[in-house]
Structures are given as structure tokens and as C-alpha cells.
DRENSENU-284876 format. One record per residue: x, z, y of N, C-alpha, C in turn. Coordinates in steps of 0.001 Angstrom, whole numbers, padded with zeros to 6 digits, always signed. Atoms other than C-alpha are relative to their C-alpha. Layout:
<sites>
XZYXZYXZY
...
</sites>
This chain:
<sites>
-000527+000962+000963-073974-068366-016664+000874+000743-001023
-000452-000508+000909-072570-067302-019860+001834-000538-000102
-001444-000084+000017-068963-066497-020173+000754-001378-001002
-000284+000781+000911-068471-069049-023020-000086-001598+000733
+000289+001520-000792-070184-072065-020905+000978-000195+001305
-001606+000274-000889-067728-071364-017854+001461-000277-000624
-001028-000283+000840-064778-071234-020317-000160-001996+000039
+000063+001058+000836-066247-074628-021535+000415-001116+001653
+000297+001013-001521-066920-076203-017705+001621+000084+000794
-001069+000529-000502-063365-075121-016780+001189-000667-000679
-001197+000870+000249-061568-076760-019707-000654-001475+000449
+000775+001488+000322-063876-079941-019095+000820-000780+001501
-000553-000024-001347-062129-079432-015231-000928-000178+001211
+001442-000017-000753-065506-078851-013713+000397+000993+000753
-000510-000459-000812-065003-077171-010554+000752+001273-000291
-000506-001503+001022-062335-074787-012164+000135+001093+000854
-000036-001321-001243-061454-072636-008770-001225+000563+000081
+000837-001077-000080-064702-071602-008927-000733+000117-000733
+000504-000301+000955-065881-071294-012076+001134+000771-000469
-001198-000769+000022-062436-069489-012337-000335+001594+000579
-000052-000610-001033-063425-067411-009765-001389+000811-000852
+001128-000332+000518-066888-066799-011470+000132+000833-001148
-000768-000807+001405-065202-065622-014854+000343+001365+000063
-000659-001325-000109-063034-063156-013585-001149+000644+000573
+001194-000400-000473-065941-061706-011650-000526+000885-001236
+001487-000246+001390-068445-061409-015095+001099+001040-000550
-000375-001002+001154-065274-059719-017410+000897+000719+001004
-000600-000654-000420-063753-057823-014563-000095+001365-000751
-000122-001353+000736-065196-054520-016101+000594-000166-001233
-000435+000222+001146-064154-055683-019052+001780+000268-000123
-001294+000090-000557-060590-055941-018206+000766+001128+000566
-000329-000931-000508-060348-053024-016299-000441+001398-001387
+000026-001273+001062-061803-050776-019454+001787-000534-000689
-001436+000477+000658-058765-052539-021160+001140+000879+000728
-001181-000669-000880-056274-051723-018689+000001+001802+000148
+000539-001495-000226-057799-047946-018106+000589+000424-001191
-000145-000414+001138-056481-047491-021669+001246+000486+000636
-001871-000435+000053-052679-047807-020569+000159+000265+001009
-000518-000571-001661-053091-045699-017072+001661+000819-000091
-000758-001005-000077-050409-043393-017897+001762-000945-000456
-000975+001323+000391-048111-046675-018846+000443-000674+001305
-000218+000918-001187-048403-048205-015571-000796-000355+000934
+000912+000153-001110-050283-048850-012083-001567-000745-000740
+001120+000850+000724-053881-049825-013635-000563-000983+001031
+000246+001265-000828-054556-052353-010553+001315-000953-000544
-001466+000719+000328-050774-054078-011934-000696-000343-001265
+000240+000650+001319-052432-053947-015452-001169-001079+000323
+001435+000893-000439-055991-055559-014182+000446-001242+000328
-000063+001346-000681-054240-058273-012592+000998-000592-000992
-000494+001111+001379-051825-059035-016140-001055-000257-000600
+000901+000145+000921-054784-058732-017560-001223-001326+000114
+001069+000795-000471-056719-061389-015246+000926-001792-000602
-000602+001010-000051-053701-063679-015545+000144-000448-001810
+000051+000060+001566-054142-063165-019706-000789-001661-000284
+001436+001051-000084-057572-065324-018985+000575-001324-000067
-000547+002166+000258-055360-069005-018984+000493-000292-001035
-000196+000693+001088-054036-069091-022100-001116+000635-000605
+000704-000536+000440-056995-067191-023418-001166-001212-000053
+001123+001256+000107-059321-070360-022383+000571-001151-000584
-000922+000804+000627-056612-072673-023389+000049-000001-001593
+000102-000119+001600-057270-071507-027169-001319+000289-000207
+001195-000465+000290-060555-070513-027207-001165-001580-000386
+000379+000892+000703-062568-072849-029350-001603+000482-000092
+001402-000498+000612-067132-072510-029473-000273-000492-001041
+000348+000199+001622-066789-074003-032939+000514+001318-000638
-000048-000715+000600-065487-071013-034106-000898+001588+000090
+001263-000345+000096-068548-069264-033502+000292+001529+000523
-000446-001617-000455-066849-065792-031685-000166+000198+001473
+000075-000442-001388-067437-064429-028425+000929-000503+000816
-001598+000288-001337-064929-065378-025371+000589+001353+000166
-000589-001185+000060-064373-061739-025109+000425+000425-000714
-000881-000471+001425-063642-060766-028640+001245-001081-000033
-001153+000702-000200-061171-063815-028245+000751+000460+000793
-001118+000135-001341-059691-062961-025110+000615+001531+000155
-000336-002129-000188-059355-058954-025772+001818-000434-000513
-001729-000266+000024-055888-059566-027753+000606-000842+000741
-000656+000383-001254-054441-061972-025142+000244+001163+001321
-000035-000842-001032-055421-059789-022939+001143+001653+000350
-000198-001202+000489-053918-056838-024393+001563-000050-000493
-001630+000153+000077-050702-058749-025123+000567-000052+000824
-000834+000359-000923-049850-059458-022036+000331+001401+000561
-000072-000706-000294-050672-055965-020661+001595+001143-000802
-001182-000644+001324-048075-054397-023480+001718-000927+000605
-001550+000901-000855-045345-057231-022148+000651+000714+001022
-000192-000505-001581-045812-056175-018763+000628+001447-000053
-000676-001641+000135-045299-052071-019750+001340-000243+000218
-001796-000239+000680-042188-053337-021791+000556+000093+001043
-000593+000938-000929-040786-055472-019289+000246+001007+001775
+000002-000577-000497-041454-053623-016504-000635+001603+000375
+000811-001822-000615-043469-049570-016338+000998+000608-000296
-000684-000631-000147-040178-048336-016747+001531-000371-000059
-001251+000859+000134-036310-048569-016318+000593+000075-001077
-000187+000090+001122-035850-047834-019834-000925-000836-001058
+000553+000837+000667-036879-050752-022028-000398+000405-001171
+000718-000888+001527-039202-049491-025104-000156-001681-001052
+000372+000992+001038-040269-052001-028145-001090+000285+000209
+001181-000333-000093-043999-052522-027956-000679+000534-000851
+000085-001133+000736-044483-050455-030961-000134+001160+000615
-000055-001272-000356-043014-047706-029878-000891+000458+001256
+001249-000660-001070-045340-047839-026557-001181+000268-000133
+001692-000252+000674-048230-047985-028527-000102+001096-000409
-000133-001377+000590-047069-044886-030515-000261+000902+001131
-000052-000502-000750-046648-043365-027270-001543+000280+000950
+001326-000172-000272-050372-044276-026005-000664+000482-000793
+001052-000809+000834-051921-043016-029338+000386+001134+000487
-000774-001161-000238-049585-039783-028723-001245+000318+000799
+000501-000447-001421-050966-039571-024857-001837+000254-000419
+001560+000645+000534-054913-040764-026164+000076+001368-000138
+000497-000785+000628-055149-038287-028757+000392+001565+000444
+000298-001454-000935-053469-034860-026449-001211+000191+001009
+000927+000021-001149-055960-036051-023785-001357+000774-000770
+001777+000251+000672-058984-036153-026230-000071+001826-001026
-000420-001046+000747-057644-032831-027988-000196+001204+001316
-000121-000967-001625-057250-030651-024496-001322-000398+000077
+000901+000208-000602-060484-032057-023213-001108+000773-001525
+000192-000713+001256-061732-030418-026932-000454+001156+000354
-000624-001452+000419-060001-027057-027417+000128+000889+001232
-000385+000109-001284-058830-026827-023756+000912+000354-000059
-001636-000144+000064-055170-026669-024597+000058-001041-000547
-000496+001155+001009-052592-028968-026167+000177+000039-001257
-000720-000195+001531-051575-029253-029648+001184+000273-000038
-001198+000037+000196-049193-028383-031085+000654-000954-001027
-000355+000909+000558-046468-030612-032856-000486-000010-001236
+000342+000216+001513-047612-029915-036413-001674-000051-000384
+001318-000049-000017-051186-030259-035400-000294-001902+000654
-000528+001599-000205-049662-033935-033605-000324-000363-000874
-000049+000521+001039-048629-034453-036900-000744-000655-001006
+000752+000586+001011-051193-034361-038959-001116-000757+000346
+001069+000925-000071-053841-035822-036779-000013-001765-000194
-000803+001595-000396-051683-039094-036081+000834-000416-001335
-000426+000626+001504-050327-039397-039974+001022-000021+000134
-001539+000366-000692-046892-039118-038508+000936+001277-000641
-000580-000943+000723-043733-036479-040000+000439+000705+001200
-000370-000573-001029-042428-033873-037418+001093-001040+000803
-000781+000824-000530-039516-036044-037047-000560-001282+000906
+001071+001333-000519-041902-039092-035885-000194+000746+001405
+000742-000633-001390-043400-036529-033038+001338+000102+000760
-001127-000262-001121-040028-035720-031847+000606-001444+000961
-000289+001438-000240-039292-039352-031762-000716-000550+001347
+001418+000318-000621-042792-039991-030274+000319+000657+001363
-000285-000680-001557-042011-037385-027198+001099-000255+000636
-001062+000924-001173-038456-038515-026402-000418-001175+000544
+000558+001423-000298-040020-042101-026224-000716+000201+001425
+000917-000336-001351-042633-040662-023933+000514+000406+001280
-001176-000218-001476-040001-039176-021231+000457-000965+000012
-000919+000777-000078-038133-042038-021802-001373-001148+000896
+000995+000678-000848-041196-044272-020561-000337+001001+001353
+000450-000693-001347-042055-042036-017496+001274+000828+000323
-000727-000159-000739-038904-041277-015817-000482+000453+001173
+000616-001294-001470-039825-038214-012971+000942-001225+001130
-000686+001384-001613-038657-040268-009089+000655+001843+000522
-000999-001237-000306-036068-037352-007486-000913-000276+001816
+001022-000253-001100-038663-038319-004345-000977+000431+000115
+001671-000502+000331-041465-036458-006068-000059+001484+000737
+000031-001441-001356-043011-033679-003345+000055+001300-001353
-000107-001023+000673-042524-029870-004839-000440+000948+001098
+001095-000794-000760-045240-027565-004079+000645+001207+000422
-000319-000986+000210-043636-024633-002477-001237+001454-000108
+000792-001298+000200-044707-020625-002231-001482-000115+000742
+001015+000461-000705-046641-021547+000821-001414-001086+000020
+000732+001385+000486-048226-024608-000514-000044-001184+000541
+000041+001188+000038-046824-027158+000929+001081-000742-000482
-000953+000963+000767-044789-029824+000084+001149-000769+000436
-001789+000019-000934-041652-029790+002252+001435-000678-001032
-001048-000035+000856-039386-030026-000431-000277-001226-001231
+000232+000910+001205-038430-033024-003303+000523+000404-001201
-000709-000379+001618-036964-032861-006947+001042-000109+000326
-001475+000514-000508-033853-034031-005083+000555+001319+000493
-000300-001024-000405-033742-031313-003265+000355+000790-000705
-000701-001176+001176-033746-028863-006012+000946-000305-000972
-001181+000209+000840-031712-030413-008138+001400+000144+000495
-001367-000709-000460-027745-028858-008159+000364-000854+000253
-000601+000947-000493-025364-030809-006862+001496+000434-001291
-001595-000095+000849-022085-031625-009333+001097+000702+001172
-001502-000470-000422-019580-030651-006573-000311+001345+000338
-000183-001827-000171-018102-026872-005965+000144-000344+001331
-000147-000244-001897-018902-026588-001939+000984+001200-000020
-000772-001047-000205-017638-023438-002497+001169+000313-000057
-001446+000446-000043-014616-024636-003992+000592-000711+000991
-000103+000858-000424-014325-027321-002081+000355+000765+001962
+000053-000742-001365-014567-025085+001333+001401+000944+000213
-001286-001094+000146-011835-022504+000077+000947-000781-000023
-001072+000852+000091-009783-025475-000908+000632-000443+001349
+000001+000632-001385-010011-026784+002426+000698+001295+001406
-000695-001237-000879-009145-023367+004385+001356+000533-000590
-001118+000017+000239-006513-022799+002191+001046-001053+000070
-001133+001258-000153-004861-026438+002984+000044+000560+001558
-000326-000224-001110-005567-025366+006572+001609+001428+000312
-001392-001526-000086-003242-021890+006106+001133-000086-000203
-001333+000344+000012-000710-023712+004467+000583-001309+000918
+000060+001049-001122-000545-026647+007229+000667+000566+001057
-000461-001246-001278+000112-023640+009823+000995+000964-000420
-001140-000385+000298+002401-022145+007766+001316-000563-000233
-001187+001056+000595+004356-024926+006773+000458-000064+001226
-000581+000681-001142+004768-026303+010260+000582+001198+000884
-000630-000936-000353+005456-022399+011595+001498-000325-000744
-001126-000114+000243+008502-022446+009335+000581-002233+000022
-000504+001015-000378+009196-026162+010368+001236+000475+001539
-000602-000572-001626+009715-024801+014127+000786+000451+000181
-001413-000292-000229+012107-022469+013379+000895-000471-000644
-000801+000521+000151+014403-024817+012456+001131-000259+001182
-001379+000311-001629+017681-025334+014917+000214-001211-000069
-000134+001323-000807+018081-028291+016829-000606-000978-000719
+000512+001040-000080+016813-031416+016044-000789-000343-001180
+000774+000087+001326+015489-030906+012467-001708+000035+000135
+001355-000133+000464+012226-029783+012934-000945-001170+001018
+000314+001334-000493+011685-033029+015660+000070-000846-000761
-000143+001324+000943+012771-035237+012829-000834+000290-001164
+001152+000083+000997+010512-033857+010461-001593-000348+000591
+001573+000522-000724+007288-033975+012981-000082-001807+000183
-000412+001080+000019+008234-037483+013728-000258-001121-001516
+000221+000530+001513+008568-038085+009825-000899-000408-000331
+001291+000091+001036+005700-036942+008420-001425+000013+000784
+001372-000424-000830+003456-035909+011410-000115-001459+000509
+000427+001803-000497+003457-039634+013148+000198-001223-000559
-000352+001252+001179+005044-041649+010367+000769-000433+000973
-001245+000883-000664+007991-042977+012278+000643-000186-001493
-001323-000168+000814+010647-044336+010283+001108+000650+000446
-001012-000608-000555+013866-043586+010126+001002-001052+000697
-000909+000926-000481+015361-046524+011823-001055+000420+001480
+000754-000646-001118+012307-045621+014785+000644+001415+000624
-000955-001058-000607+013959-042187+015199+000980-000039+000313
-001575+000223-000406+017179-043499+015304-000033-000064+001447
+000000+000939-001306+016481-045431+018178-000712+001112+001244
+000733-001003-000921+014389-041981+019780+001174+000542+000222
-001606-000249-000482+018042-040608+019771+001174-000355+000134
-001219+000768-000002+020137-043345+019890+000968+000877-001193
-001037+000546+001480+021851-043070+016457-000319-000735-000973
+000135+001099+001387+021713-044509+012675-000893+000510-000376
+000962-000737+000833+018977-043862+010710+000874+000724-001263
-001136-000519+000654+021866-042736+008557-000208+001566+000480
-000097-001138-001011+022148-039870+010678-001459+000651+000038
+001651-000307-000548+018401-039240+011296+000017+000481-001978
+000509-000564+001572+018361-038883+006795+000715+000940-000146
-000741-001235+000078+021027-036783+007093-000420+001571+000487
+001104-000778-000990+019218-034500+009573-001387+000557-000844
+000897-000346+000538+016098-034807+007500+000613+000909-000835
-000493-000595+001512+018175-033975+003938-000085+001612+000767
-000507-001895-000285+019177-030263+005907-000941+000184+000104
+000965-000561-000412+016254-029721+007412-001505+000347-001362
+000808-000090+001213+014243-030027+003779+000916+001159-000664
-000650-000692+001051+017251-027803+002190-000449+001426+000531
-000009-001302-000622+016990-025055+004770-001897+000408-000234
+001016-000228+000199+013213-025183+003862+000010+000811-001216
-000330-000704+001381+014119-024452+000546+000019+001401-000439
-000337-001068+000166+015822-021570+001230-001010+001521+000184
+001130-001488+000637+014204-017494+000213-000223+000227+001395
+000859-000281-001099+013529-016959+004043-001289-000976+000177
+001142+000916-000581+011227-019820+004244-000875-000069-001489
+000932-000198+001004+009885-020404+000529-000927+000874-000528
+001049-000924+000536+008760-016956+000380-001190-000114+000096
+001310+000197-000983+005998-017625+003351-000467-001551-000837
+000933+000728+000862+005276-020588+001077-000488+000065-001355
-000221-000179+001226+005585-019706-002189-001533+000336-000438
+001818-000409+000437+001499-018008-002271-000826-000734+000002
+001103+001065+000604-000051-021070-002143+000819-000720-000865
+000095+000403+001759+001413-022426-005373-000733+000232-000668
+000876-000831+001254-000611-022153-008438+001078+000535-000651
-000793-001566+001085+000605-019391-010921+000916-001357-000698
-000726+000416+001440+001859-022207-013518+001318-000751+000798
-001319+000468-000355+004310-024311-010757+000603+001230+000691
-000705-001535-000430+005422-020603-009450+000829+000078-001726
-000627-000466+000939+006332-019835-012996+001167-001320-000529
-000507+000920+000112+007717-023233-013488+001433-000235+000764
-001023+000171-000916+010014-023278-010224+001252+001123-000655
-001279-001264+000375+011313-019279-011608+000616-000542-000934
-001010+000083+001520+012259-020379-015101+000832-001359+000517
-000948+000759+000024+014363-023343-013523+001468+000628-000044
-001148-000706-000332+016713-020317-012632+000385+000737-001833
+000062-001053+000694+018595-018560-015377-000532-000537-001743
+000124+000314+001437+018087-020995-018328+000517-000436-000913
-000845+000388+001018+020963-021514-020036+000298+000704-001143
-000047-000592+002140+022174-020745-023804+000456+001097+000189
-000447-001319-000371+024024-018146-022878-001245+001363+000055
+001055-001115-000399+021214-016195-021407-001042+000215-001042
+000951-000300+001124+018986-017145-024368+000909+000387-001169
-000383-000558+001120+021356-016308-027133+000318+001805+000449
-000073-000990-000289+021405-012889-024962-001280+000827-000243
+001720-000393+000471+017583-012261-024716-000685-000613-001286
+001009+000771+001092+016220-014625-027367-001324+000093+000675
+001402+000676-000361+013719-015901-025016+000430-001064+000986
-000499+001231-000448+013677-018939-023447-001126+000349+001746
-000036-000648-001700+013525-018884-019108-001676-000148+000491
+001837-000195-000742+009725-019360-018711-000871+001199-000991
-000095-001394+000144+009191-016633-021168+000332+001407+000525
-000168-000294-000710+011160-015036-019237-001194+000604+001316
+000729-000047-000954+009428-015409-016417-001441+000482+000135
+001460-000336+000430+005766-014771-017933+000222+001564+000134
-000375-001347+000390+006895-011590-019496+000281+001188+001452
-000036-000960-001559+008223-010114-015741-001385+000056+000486
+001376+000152-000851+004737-011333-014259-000656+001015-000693
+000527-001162+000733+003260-009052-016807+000246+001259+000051
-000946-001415+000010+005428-006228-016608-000598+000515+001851
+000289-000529-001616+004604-006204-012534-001399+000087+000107
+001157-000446-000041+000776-006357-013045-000161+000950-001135
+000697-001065+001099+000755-003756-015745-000366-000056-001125
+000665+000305+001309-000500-005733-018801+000828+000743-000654
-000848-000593+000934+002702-004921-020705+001016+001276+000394
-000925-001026-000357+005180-002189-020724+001324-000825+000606
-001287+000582-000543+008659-002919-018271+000903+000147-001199
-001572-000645+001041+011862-003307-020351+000890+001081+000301
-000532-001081-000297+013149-000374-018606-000755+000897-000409
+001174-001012+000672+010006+001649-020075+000483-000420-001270
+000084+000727+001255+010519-000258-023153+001667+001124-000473
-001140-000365-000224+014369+000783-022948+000174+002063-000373
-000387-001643+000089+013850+005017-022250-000808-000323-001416
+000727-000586+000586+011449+004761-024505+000684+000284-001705
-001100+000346+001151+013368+003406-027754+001641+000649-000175
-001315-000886+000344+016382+005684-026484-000823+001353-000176
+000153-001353+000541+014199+008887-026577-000596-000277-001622
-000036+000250+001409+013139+007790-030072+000879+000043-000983
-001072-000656+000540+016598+007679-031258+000367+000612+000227
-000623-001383-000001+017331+010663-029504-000874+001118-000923
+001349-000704+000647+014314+012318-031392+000582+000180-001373
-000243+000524+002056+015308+010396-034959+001673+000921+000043
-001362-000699+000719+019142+011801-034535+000086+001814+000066
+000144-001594-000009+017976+015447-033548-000652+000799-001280
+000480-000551+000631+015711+015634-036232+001260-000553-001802
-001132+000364+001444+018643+013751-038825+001001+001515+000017
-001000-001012+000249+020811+016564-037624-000510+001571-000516
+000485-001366+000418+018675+019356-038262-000596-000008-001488
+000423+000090+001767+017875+018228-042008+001138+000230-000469
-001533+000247+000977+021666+018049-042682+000205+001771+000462
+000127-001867-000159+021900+022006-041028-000884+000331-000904
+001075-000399+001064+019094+022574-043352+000775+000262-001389
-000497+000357+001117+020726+021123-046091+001461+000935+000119
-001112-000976+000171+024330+022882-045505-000522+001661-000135
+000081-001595+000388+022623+026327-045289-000446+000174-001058
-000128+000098+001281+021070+025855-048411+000938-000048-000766
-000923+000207+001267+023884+024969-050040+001143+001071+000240
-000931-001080+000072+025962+027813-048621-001090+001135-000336
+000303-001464+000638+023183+030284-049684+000408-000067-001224
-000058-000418+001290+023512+029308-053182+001336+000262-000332
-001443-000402-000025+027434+029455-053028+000584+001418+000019
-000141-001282-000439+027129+032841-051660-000434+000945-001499
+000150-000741+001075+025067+034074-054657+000863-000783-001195
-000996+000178+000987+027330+032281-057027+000981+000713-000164
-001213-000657-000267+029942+033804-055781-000103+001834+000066
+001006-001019+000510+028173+037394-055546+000101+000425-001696
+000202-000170+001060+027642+036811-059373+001353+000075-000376
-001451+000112+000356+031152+036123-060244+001051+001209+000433
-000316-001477-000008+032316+039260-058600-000301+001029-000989
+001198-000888+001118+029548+041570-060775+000927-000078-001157
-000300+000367+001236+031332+039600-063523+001243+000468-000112
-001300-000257-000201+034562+040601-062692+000242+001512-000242
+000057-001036-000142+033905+043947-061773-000631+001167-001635
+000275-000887+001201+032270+044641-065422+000703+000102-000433
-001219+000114+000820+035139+043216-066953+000870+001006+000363
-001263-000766-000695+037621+045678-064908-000712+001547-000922
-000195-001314+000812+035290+048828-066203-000295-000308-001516
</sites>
């Protein structure tokens, strides 16, 4: 039965389930060349079946007074819906159905070009087949990644040849393990150092700090572990934090600081006006400047110091030996002045 007369028998509501059924059947190939166009768009069994569901408004308009095939009618229904469906769903980036079309001529015409030449084109060979400006192709190929988004579950063939491994896999990871590992052994070193110089604390301090910080007691809870005030128990803490403070214990902490609160803690010492209208540098200058001086970058101010005194000892040895210069000169010519003035004397006498 002709595609046109079922069309007609199921608007009339002549057994439509299976003259329905009969339809799809006859333009299945039909449907499926359609769909076969936009494989690389989206599952072509997903397009076949927008493409089957095209068929109801496609009979719903289809008119045999206007004297055209059911298929030449039903191709752009068909073909709209398939294009919807891409938009809508063949990828998680939403395209305009333009631009997916651009993207199927694109795909079309490398396929049909390779299957040719047996390579791809290149962009300015894109260009001119597809009427398009370089800029257009560049356009045209982001579009195209942007529709086919790689899955980070896709297998990766290794050396061996198989396929053990995903894109997930290879792909880096944002965090520093490595950092992240050192960080972690160095919180352990200072954890064991800290709480070493907790221990030797005398009497009851370094119990009221474990207590503190190691079990979270309060300080009204400790009170009551030694029967006194929590008064007493802050008091206890306050020493036991000062004596931490102090250069026997800060030293053994002092190496895990970073460089900038190390330099930060020194220049608290030693920064008053005084000291800067002495140096003309201000106390974290200071402080830089020593760090330098002890790794070597710069010269010490005690190098700095000989060095600028043998320089003026240099500049006044060589001032004094220009001015000796200068006096013997000036007593040679004195000498023959004086020399002459005799002569002169001595003619006069004979």
C-alpha cells in the first residue's frame, strides 16, 4: 500500500495502530538514511526513533491535494526534529541549530575529502571548499569539540595493547601529593617537637597544657583535676606559654617557620628611632640584610667596614705622598734659586 494512502487511512482513523505500524515499516530506510547523516551528532538508533516520532505531525499536515510525495513532505519534519534532539540533548554544551549544521557540513566534507586524498585538509583548503573565512573554520572546530565532549571513562590503549587504563587516569591531578606529603611530615616533626619541649616544663605546666590543647578541657575542668580556680589553672597556662617563648625552647622551634614570619618575629626586636636614625634602615631591613650577609649573597658589614678603612688608608697614603712630592719639588727649586743668588753675589764681590 502506498505511503500516501496509509497517511490518508490513518487520518480517516482507519485502523491507525496498524497502519501506523505499516508506515514506519515502508520509510524505515528512509529515516535511517536521514539519521545516518548526523552519526557523529548523536546515537543514530536515538536519531531513528526522533525521526519515527517526526511521522505525527508530519501526517497531521500532509495534504494529497497538494500533489507532493509523503516523503518529500515528511523529510523536513523529520529532519527538524532530529536537529532539536542534537540541540537539546547530543551534548552538555547547548549549540544553536545553525551552528550544528555548520559543524555536520565541516564533519561531511573532511570525511568525503580523506576518503579522496587519504588525509585531512587543511584549514585553508576547509575554507575554500565550504565558502567560509579562516576565522569561520576556527569557529567551526571549537563548535565541533564543543559538541563532542571526550567521557574521562574512555579506555586508553596502552604499550601492550590493552586497555587497562582511562582518560581519567591520565589526566594530572590539581593537588601537590608531593607537597601535600612533605607538608604533612613536617606537621608531624613539629608535633614531636613541640610537645618534647612541652615536657620539659617543671611541675604542672606541661599537664595543663596537654589537658588544654591535647583533650580540650577547660579551664574550670582542670581546676577541678587539681582542686583550684581556673584562675590559677590560666595562670599556670600564661607561664607555661612564656617559658615556651623563651631562646632555649624557640630555637628547636623556630625551623619550621617560613622565612617571612622568622624575619617578621626578628625585626620586632631592635626597632626603634633611635636605632634607625643610627643605621638608616628600618628593623626588617635589618633583618633581611643579616640573612644575606650569613648566606653569602652580600658582603658582611664587618667586610664592608675593613674594606672602606683600607681604602682610606690607601687614599691618605697616597694624599701624603703627593704632598712629599710636592714639598721636594718645591725645595729643589729653592735650592737652585738660592744657588743662583750666591753666583750673583759672588760676581759682584770680584
Amino acid at each position: 500500500m502506498p505511503n500516501e494512502q496509509l497517511v490518508a487511512r490513518i487520518k480517516a482513523g482507519v485502523d491507525v495502530a496498524e497502519n501506523m505500524e505499516q508506515l514506519y515499516f515502508q520509510v524505515k530506510a528512509f529515516i535511517h538514511f536521514i539519521a545516518w547523516g548526523y552519526r557523529s551528532l548523536g546515537e543514530v538508533e536515538d536519531l531513528e526513533q526522533e525521526g519515527y516520532l517526526a511521522l505525527y505531525p508530519a501526517i497531521d499536515g500532509f495534504s494529497p491535494e497538494r500533489d507532493v510525495k509523503f516523503l518529500t513532505y515528511a523529510e523536513s519534519w523529520i529532519r527538524q526534529r532530529i536537529r532539536r534532539y542534537i540541540q537539546n540533548n547530543g551534548s552538555s554544551l547547548r549549540l544553536s541549530v545553525h551552528r550544528l549544521e555548520r559543524v555536520r557540513r565541516y564533519h561531511r566534507f573532511i570525511s568525503a575529502y580523506a576518503a579522496e586524498y587519504g588525509r585531512e585538509p587543511s584549514d585553508l583548503q576547509a575554507a575554500v571548499n565550504l565558502g567560509c573565512t579562516m576565522a569561520q573554520i576556527k569557529d567551526i572546530q571549537e563548535d565541533a569539540y564543543k559538541a563532542h565532549p571526550g567521557s574521562l571513562d574512555s579506555p586508553v590503549m596502552g604499550l601492550d595493547g590493552g586497555e587497562d587504563k582511562t582518560v581519567g587516569d591520565m589526566v594530572a591531578s590539581g593537588e601537590d601529593l608531593e607537597g601535600d606529603i612533605l607538608e604533612r611530615v613536617q606537621q608531624e616533626e613539629l608535633r614531636r617537637e613541640l610537645w618534647s619541649c612541652v615536657d620539659s616544663l617543671p611541675g604542672r605546666q606541661s599537664e595543663v597544657l596537654r589537658m588544654r590543647y591535647q583533650r580540650g578541657m577547660t579551664l574550670g575542668a582542670i581546676g577541678q583535676e587539681y582542686d583550684t580556680t581556673p584562675e590559677a589553672v590560666r595562670q599556670i597556662r600564661a607561664k607555661a606559654l612564656r617559658e615556651l617563648r623563651k631562646p632555649r625552647n624557640s630555637k628547636r622551634l623556630k625551623p619550621f617557620l617560613p622565612e617571612a614570619d622568622q624575619i617578621y618575629s626578628a625585626a620586632l626586636m631592635g626597632s626603634g628611632v633611635s636605632r634607625f636614625n643610627t643605621t638608616w634602615t628600618s628593623s626588617t631591613e635589618r633583618v633581611v640584610l643579616e640573612r644575606l650577609e650569613d648566606k653569602g649573597e652580600i658582603a658582611s658589614s664587618g667586610q664592608t667596614d675593613k674594606k672602606n678603612k683600607r681604602e682610606s688608608e690607601s687614599d691618605n697614603i697616597q694624599g701624603q705622598e703627593a704632598r712629599e712630592t710636592a714639598t721636594f719639588k718645591k725645595s729643589g727649586t729653592a735650592t737652585k734659586a738660592t744657588n743662583g743668588n750666591i753666583t750673583k753675589l759672588t760676581g759682584n764681590l770680584r
